[in-house]
Residue frames relative to the residue before (quaternion, step in Angstrom):
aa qw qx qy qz dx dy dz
X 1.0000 0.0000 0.0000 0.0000 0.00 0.00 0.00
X 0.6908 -0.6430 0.2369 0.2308 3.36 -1.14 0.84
X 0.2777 -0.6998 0.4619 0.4689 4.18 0.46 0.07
X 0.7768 -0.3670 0.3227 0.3971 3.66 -1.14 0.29
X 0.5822 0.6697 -0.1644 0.4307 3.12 1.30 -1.97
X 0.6786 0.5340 -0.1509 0.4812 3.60 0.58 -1.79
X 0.7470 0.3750 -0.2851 0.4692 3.76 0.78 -1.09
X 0.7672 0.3732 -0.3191 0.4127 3.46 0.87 -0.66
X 0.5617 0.5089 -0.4193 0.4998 3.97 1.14 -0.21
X 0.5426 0.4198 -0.5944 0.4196 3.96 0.84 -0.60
X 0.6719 0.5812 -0.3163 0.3328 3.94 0.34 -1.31
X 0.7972 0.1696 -0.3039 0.4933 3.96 0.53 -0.52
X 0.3639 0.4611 -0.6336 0.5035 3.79 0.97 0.71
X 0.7132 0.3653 -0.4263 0.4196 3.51 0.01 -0.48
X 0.5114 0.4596 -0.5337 0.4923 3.85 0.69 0.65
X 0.8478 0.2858 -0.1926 0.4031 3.23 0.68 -1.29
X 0.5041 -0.6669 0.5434 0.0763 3.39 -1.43 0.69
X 0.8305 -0.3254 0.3445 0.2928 3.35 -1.21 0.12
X 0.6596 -0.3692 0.3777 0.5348 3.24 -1.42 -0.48
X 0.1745 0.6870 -0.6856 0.1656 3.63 -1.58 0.62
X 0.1383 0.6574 -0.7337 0.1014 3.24 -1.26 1.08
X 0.3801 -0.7705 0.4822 -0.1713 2.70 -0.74 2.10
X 0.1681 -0.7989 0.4488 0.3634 4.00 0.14 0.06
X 0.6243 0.5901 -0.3315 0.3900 3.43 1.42 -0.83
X 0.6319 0.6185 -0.2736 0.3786 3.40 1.26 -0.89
X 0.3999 -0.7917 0.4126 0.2078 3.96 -0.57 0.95
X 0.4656 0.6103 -0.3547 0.5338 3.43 1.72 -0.39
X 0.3339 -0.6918 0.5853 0.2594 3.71 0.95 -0.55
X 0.7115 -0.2743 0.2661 0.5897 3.98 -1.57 -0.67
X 0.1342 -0.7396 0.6519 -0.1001 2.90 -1.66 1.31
X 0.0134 0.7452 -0.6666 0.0037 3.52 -0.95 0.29
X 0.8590 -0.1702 -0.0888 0.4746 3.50 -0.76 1.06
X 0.6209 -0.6874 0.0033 0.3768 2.90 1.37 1.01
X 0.2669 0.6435 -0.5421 0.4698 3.05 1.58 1.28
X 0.2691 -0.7709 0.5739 0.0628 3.28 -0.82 1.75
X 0.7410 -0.2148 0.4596 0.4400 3.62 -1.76 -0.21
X 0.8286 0.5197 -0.0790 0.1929 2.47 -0.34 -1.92
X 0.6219 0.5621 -0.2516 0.4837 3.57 1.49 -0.79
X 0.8037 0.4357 0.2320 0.3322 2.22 1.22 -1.91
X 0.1048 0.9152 -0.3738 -0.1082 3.07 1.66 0.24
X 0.7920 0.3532 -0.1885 0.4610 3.69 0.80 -1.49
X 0.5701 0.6129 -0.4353 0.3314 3.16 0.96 1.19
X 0.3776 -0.7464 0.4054 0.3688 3.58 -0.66 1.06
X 0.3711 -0.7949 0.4171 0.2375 3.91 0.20 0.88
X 0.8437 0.1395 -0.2851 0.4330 3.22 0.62 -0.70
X 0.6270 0.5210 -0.4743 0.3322 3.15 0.58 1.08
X 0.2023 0.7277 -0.5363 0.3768 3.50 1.58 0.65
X 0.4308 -0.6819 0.5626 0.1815 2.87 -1.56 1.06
X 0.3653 -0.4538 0.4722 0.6616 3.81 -0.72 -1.11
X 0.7269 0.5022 -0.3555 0.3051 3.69 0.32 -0.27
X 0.3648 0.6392 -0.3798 0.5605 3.27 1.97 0.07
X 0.6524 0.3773 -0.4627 0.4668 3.71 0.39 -1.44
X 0.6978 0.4955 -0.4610 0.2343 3.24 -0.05 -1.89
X 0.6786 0.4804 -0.3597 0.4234 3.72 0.36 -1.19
X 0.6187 0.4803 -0.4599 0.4183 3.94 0.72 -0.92
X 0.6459 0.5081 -0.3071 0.4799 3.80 0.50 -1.07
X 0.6915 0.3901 -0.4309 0.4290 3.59 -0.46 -0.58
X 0.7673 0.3290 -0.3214 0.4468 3.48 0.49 -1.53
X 0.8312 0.2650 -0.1566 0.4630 3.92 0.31 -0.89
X 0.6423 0.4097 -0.3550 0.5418 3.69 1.03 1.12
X 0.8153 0.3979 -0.1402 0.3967 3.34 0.57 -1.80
X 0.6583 0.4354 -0.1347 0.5991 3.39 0.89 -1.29
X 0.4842 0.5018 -0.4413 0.5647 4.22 0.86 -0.22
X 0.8254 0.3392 -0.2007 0.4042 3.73 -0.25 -1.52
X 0.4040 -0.7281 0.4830 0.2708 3.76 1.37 -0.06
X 0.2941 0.8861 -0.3520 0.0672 3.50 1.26 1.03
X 0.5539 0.5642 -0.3646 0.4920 3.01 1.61 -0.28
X 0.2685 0.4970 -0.6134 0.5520 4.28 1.29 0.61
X 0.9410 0.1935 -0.2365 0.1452 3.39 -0.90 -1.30
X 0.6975 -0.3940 0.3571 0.4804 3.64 -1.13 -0.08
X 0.5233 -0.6538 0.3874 0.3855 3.66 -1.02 1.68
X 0.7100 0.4388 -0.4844 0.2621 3.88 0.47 -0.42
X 0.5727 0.4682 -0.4822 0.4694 3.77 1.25 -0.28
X 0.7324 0.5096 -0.3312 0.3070 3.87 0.70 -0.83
X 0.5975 0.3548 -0.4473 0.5630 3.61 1.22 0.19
X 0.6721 0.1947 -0.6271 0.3422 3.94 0.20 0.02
X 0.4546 0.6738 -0.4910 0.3136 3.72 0.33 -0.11
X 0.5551 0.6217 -0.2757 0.4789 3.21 1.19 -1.41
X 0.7635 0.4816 -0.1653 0.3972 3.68 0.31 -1.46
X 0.6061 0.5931 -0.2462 0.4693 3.13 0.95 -1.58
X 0.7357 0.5070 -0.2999 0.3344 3.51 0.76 -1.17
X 0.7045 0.5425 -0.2061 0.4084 2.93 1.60 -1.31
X 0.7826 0.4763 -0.1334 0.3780 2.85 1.35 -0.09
X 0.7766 0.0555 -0.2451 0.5778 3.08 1.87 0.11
X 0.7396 -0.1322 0.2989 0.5884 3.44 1.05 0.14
X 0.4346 -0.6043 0.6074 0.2775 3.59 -0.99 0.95
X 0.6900 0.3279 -0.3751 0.5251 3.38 -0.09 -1.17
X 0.7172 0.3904 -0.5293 0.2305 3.88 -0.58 -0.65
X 0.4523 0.7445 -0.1918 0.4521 3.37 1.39 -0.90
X 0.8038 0.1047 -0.2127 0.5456 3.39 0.24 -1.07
X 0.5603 0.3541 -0.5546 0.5030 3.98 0.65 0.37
X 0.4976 0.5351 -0.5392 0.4188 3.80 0.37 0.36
X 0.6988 0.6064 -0.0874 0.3692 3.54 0.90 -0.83
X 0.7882 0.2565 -0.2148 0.5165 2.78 1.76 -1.20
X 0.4223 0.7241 -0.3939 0.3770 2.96 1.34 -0.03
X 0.6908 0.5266 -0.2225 0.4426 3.19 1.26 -1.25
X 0.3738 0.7056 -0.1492 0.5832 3.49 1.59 -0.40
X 0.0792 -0.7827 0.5875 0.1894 3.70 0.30 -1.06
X 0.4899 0.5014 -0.5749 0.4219 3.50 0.75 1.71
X 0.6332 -0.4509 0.4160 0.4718 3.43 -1.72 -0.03
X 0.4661 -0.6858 0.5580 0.0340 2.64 -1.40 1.38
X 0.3479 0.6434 -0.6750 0.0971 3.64 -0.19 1.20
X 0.6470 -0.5811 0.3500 0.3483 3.65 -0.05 0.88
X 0.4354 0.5921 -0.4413 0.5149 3.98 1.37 0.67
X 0.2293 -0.7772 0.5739 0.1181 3.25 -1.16 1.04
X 0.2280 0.8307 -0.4985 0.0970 3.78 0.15 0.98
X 0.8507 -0.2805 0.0689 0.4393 3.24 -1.23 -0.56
X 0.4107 0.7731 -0.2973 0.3811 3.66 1.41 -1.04
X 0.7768 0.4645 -0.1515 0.3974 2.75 0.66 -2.26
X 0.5350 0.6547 -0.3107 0.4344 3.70 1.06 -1.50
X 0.8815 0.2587 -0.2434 0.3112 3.50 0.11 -1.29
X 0.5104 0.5974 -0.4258 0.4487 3.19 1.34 -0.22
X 0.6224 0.4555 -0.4605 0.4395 3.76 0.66 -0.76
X 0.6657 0.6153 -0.2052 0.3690 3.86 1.00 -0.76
X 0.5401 0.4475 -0.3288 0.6324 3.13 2.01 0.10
X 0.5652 0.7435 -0.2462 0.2591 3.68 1.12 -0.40
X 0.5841 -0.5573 0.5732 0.1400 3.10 -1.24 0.64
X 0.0103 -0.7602 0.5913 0.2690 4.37 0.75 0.23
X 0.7826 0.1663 -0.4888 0.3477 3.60 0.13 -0.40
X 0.5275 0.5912 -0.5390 0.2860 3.55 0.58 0.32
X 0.5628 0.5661 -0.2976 0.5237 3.78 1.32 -0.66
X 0.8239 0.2876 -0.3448 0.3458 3.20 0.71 -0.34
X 0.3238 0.7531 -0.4267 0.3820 3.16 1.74 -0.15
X 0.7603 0.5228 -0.0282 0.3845 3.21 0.70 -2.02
X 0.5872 0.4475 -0.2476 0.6274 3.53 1.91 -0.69
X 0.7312 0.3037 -0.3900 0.4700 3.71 0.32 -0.33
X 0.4264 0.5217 -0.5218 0.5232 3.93 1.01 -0.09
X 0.7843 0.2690 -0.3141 0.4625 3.95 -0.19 -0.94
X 0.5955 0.5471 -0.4453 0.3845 3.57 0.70 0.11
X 0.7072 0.3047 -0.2973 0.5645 3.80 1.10 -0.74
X 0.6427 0.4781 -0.5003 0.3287 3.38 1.05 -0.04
X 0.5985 0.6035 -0.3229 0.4163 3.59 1.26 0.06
X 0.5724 0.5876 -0.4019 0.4069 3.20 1.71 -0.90
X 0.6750 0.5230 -0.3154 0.4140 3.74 1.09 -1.30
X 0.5958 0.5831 -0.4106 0.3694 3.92 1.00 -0.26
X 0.5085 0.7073 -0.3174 0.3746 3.84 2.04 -0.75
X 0.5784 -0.4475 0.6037 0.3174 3.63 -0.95 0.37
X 0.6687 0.4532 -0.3382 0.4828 3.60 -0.07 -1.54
X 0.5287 0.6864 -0.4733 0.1590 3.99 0.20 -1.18
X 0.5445 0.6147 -0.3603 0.4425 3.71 1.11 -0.35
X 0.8222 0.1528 0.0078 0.5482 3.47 1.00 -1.32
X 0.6792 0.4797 -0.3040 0.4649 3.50 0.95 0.15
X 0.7122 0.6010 -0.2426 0.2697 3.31 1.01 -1.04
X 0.3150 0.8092 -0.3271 0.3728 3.19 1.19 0.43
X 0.6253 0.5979 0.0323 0.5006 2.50 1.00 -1.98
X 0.7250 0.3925 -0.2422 0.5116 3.17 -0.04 -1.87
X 0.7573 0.4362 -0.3220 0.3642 4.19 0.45 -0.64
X 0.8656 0.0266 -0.3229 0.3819 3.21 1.02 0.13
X 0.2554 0.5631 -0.7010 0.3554 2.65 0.54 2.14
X 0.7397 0.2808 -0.4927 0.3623 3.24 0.83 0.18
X 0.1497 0.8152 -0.4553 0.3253 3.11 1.19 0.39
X 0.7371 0.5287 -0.0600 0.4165 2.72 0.54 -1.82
X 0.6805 0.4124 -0.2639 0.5452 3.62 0.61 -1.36
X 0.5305 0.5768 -0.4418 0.4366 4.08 0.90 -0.17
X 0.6850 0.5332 -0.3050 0.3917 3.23 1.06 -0.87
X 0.5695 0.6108 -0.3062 0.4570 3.47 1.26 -1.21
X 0.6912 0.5192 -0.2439 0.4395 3.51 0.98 -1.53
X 0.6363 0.5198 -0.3329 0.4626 3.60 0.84 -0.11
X 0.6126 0.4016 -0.2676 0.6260 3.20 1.47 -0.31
X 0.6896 0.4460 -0.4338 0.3705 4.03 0.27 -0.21
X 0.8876 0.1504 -0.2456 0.3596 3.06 0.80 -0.88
């Protein structure tokens, strides 16, 4: 059977795409959506998929302390991260949570998710996620997208919990 990890990286590769270097895009050249920009001393377009998978677990999954929380908060976290930034991500989370949002999973953060509702956290996490997407420059020409990917992760959440 799959590890949490395994179920929630097959789901946000399937957001992310190949190689692409976009000029409009602030992440810069990407490949499974490991960007430049994150990533500077990486050769981008030569990432493998087993490159991402290994970049994410170690510098996303195992950072945000996802294997603590329940698999439906740890794959949108997972995404979120991959998609804007660990730290924004995990103050998206706590916020949803009702702690202080400094973008540090610790103990605070742990028990509060352990008082939680998961589909209420994530309700409350994908609300501060589109409410961040509409604060983005890009939002004219990206936001589409960016809405139904979470779209999309709404769907998943209907199925975790």
């Amino acid at each position: 059977m799959p590890s949490a990890f395994e179920r929630a990286i097959e789901r946000v590769l399937g957001h992310e795409g190949g190689y692409v270097n976009d000029p409009t895009d602030p992440g810069g050249e990407t490949k499974w959506g490991i960007s430049k920009r994150a990533f500077p001393q990486y050769n981008i377009r030569a990432i493998t998929r087993d490159d991402a998978i290994g970049i994410y677990k170690e510098h996303y999954w195992e950072r945000a302390k996802c294997d603590k929380l329940p698999e439906a908060i740890s794959f949108q976290l997972l995404d979120a991260a991959v998609n804007h930034g660990i730290g924004t991500a995990i103050r998206f989370l706590q916020r949803a949570i009702g702690v202080a949002d400094d973008g540090v999973i610790g103990p605070v953060s742990l028990a509060a998710v352990g008082r939680c509702n998961p589909t209420v956290v994530v309700l409350l996490f994908n609300k501060e996620r589109l409410l961040f997407y509409t604060k983005l420059s890009g939002w004219a020409f990206y936001g589409r997208g960016w809405v139904a990917r979470v779209a999309n992760n709404l769907s998943y959440a209907a199925r975790d919990n």
